[in-house]
N, C-alpha and C positions, 0 to 999 in steps of 0.2 A: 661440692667436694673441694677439701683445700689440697693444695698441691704439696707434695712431698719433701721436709725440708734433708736440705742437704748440708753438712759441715762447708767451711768454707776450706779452699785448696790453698792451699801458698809455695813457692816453690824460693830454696835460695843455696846460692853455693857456698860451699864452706873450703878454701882451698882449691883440691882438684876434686871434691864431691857434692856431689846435688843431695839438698833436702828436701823432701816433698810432705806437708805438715797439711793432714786432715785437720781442722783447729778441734783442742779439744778432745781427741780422740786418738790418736798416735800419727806416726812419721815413719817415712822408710826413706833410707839412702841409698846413694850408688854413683858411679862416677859417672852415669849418662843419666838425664830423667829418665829412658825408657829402663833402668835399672833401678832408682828409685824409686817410679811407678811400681813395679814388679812388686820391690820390699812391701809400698805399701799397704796395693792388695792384700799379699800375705799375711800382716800384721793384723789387717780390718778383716780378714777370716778366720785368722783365731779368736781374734776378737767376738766376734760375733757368733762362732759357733760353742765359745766358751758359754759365753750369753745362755747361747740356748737349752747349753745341759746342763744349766743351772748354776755358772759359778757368777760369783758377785763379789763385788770390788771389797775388800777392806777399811774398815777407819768408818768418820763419822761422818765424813763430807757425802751429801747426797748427788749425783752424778745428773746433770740438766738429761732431765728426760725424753727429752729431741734424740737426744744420742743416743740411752737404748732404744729408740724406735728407728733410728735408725739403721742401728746395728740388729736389731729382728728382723727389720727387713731383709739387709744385707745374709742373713743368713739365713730365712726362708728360700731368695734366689738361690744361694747356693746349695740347700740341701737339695731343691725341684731339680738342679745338676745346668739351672740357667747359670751365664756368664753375670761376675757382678762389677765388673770396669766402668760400664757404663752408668751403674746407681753410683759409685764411689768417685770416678772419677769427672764425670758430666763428659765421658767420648770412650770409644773404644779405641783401642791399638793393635795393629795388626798383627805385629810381633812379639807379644806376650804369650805369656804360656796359658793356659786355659783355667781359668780358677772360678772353680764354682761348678 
């Protein structure tokens, strides 16, 4: 069984705000990481539950398909009402709100 791949994380500051860049797949800011984290949760659950009731990207470009499987998964966790920090982010944080 091969292991599940996961976007890569990049984190960098712009100013007085943090970006937190899923490669490929979207970004959330915030002036702390654990606020950028948050956005980008948010971002990677609409993301994915868009996925899964069927909307799809526009244009001609075809989207590497690592990423809708990741974003299926990510929105499987969240529909079962699992937390999905941990598939998106490779950690949990205490002080987040609960998503998924």
């Amino acid at each position: 069984m091969t292991e599940a791949w996961t976007p890569d994380l990049q984190m960098r500051a712009h100013g007085d705000q943090c970006r937190l860049t899923l490669v490929g797949v979207t970004y959330g800011n915030g002036r702390t990481l654990q606020e950028a984290s948050n956005d980008l949760l948010l971002r990677v659950l609409d993301l994915a539950l868009g996925l899964r009731a069927g909307y799809r990207a526009n244009g001609e470009a075809r989207p590497d398909p690592r990423v809708a499987d990741f974003l299926w998964e990510v929105g499987e966790l969240a529909v079962r009402g699992d937390d999905i920090r941990a598939r998106v982010l490779g950690f949990t944080t205490s002080n987040s709100p609960k998503l998924g």
